[in-house]
C-alpha positions in Angstrom: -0.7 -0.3 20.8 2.4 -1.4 22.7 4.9 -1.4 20.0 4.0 2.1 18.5 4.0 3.6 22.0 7.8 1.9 23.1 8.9 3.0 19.1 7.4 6.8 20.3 9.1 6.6 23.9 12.6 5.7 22.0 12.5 8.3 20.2 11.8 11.2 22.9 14.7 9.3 25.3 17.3 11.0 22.3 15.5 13.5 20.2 17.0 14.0 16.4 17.0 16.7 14.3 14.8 15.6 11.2 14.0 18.5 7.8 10.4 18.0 6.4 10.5 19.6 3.0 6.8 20.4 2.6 6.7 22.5 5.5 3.6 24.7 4.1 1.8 21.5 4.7 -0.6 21.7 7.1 -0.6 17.9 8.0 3.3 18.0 7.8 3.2 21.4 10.5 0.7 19.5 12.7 2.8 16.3 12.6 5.9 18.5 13.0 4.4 20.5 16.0 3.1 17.8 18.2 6.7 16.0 17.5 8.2 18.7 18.8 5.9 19.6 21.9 6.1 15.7 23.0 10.2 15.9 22.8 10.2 13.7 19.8 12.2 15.1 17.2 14.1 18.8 16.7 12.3 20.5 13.6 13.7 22.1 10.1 10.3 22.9 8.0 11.0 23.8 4.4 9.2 26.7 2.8 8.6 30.0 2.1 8.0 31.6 5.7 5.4 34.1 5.9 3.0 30.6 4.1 4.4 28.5 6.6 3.5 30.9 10.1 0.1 31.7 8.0 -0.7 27.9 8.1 0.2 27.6 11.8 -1.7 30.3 12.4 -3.0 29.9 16.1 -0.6 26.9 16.4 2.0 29.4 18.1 5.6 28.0 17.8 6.4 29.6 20.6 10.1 28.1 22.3 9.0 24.8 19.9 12.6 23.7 18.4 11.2 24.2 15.0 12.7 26.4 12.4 11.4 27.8 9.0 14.0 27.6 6.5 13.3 29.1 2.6 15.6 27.1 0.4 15.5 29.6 -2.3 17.0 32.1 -0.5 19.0 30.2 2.3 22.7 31.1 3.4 23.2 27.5 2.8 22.6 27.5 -1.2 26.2 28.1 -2.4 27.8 25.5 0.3 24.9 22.4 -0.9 25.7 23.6 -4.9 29.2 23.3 -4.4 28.4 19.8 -2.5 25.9 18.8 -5.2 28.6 19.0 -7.7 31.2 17.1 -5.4 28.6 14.4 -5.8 27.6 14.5 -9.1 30.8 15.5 -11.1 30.4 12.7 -13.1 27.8 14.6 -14.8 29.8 17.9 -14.9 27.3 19.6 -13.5 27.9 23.4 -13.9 27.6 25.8 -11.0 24.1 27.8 -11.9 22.4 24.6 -12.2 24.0 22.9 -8.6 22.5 25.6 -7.1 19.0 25.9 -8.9 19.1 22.0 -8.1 19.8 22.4 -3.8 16.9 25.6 -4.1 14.5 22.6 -4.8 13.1 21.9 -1.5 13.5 17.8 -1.6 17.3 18.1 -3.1 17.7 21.0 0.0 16.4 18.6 2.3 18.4 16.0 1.1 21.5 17.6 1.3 20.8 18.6 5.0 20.8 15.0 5.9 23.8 14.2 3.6 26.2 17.0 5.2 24.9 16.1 8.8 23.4 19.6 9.6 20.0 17.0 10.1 20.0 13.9 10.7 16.9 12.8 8.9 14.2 14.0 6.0 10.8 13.2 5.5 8.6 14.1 2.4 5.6 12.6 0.0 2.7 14.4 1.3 2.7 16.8 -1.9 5.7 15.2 -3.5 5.8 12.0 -5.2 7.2 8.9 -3.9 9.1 9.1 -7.1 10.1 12.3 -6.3 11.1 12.1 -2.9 13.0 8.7 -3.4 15.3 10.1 -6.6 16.7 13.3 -3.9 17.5 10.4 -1.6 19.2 8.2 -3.7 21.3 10.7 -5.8 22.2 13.2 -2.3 22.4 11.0 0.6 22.7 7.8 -1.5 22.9 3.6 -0.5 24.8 2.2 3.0 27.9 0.1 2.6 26.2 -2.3 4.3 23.6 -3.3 1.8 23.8 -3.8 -2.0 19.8 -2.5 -2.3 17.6 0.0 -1.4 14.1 -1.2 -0.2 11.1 -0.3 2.1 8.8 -1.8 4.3 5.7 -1.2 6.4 5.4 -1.5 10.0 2.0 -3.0 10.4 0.3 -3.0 14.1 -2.6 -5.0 14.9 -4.5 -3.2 18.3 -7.9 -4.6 18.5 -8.7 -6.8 21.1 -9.8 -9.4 18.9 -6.6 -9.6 16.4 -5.4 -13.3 16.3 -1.7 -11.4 15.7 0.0 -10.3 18.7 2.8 -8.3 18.0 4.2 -6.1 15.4 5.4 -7.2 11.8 7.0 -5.9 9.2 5.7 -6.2 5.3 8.4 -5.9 2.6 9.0 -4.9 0.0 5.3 -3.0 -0.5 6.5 0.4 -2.5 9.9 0.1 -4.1 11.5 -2.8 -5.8 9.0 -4.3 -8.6 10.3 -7.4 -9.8 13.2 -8.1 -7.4 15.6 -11.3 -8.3 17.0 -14.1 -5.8 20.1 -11.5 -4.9 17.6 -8.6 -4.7 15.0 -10.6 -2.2 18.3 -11.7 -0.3 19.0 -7.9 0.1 15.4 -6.8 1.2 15.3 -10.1 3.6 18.6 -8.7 5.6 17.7 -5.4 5.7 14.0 -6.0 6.8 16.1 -8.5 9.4 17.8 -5.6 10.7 15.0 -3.2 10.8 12.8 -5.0 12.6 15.6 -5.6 14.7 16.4 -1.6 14.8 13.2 -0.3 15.0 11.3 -2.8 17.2 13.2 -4.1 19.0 12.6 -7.7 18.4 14.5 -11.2 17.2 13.4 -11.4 13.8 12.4 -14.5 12.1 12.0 -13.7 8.5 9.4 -15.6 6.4 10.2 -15.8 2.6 6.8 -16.1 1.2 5.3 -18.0 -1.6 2.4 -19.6 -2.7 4.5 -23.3 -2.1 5.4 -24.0 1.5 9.2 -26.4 1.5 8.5 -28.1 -2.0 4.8 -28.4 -2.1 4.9 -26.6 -5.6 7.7 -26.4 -8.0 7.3 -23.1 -10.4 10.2 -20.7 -11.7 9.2 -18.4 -9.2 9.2 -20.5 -6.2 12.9 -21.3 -7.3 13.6 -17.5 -6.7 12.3 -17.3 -3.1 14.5 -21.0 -2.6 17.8 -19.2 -4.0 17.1 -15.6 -2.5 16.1 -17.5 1.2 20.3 -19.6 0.8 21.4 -16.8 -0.1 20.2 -14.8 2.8 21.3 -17.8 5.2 24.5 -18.1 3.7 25.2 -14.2 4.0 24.2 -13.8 7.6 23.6 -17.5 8.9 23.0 -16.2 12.4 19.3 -15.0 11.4 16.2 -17.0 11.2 15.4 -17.0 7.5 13.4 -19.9 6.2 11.2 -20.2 2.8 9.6 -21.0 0.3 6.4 -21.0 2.6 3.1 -19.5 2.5 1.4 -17.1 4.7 -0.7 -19.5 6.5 2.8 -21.5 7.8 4.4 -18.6 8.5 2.0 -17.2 10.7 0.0 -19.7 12.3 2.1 -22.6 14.5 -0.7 -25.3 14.0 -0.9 -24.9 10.2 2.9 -24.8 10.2 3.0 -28.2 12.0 0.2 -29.6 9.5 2.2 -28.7 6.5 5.1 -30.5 7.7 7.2 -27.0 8.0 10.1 -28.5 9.9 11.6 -24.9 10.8 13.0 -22.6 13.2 9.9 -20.0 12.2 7.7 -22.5 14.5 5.0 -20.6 12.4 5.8 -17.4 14.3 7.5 -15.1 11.6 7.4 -11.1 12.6 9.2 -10.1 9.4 7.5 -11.5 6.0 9.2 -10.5 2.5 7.2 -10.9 -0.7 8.0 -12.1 -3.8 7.5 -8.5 -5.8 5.9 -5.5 -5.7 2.2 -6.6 -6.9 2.0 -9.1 -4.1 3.6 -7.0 -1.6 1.4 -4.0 -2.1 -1.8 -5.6 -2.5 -1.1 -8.1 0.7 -0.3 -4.4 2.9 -3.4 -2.9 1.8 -5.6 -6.0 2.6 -4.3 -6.4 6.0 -4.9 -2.5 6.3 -8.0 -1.8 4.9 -9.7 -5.1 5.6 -8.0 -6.5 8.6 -8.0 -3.3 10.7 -4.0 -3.3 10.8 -2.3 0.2 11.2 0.1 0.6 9.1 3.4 3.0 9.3 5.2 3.5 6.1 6.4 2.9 3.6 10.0 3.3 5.4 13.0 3.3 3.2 16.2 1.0 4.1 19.5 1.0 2.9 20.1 4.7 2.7 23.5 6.0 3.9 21.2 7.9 6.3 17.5 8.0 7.1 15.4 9.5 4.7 11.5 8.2 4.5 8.2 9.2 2.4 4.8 9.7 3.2 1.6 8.9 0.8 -0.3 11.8 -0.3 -3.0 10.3 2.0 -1.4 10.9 5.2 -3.1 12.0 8.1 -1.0 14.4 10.6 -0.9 11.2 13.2 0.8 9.5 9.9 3.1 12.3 10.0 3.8 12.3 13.8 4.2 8.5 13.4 6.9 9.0 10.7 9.0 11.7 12.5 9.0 9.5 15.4 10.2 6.9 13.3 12.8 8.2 11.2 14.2 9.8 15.0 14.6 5.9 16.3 16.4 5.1 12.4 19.0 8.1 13.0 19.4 6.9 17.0 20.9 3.8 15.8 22.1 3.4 12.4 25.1 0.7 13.4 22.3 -2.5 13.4 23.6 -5.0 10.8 26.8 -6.3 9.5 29.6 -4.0 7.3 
């Protein structure tokens, strides 16, 4: 599991400081304990204290760099109201209700990332994605760099027998339902530069489809044609090719027999689909029946890093995500202004 381990070992060479606001979680405090014990990430959990140390229980803290913050009582509150409404004057938001809003533990979280005092959050193990996204969105907010806020899936294929060899990244699998050409542009670029980010590696983005280079012609194949020239004409130095199915994208030989003339050689590591339906269903096959591990969904095009869980987690997903929200906040420079 090469990629997972060098994605783990980049994030203990510069440890970041990353808030969990379901701290009485006890998935989130054993994800948040091993993170800390293996020098991955510095530690805020949110929650009340006496229920968070009474879920630790026998996991003693000890010198761990994790703290326990309650954000209905915290120092902070008055500061992160007086913020919120900064942020949100637009709606005239009145005092008593900017601070009811930062006692919230997501909107807390939120604003910890968005005034620098962490430099990532992590929720969705009790909260909604729904939930968890809207904090993000209205406190830390989008990047400059991108007109769109997506998400992705890392998905990891380690069994001996897996035909894939290397990493790839799915998107968009939770987020965007029915994106347009300009939208899939957006998502291609920023999965571009996450793969890049986070792995590593030269992406070579696969627009997918169910035509490969004008084998079909269909409304919906013209959005993948216009969304893949936009992407090229945007940021020409990636390698961005589509329409093309999954077959051509992945596989060099049926590449070359469907006359894919294209710098993806059939060797894409970063494949964007078409919307939501097809994105989510095509993670969840390759998880559940193609044995692939899958870490995510992580958000792009925040300001800052801020990622959800699914209510399934496991405390390894957990310990995945903090690892990988650290190597987001390491380097948040990769793309173009």
């Amino acid at each position: 599991m090469k990629p997972l381990d060098d994605l783990i070992k980049r994030a203990k060479s510069s440890p970041q400081h990353i808030v969990l606001a379901e701290g009485a979680d006890p998935r989130i405090i054993s994800g948040a304990i091993r993170a800390a014990k293996e020098g991955v990430a510095r530690i805020t959990l949110i929650g009340e204290p006496h229920e968070v140390a009474t879920k630790v229980g026998a996991q003693n803290l000890g010198d761990l760099p994790i703290s326990i913050v309650d954000s209905r009582t915290s120092g902070l509150l008055e500061r992160f109201g007086n913020a919120y409404q900064e942020l949100r004057a637009h709606k005239n938001v009145s005092p008593h209700v900017a601070r009811r809003l930062m006692s919230k533990p997501l909107n807390f979280a939120a604003m910890m990332v968005h005034l620098g005092l962490a430099d990532g959050s992590l929720a969705g193990a009790v909260f909604t994605s729904g939930q968890t996204m809207r904090a993000a969105l209205h406190i830390i907010g989008k990047s400059p760099r991108y007109d769109l806020i997506s998400s992705f899936f890392i998905m990891l294929y380690c069994a001996p027998h897996d035909q894939i060899s290397g990493p790839l990244v799915f998107s968009d699998c939770a987020l965007n339902v029915d994106p347009c050409a300009q939208e899939l542009t957006q998502i291609a670029i920023a999965s571009a530069d996450s793969a890049a980010q986070l792995l590593g590696v030269e992406p070579k983005v696969a627009m997918l489809s169910f035509s490969t280079f004008g084998s079909a012609n269909h409304p919906l194949v013209q959005r993948v044609r216009d969304a893949t020239r936009g992407a090229k004409e945007l940021r020409p130095e990636l390698i961005v090719e589509g329409e093309i199915q999954l077959d051509a994208a992945l596989v060099p030989e049926v590449h070359r027999q469907k006359g894919a003339n294209s710098r993806l050689e059939g060797k894409a590591n970063v494949l964007v689909f078409p919307n939501l339906m097809a994105g989510n269903i095509g993670y969840k096959i390759a998880q559940r029946l193609g044995g692939a591990l899958a870490i995510g969904p992580i958000m792009q095009g925040l300001a800052k890093p801020a990622n959800d869980l699914s209510r399934g987690c496991s405390a390894e997903d957990v310990f995945h995500m903090i690892a990988t929200t650290v190597v987001q906040a390491q380097n948040p420079a990769i793309g173009k202004e």
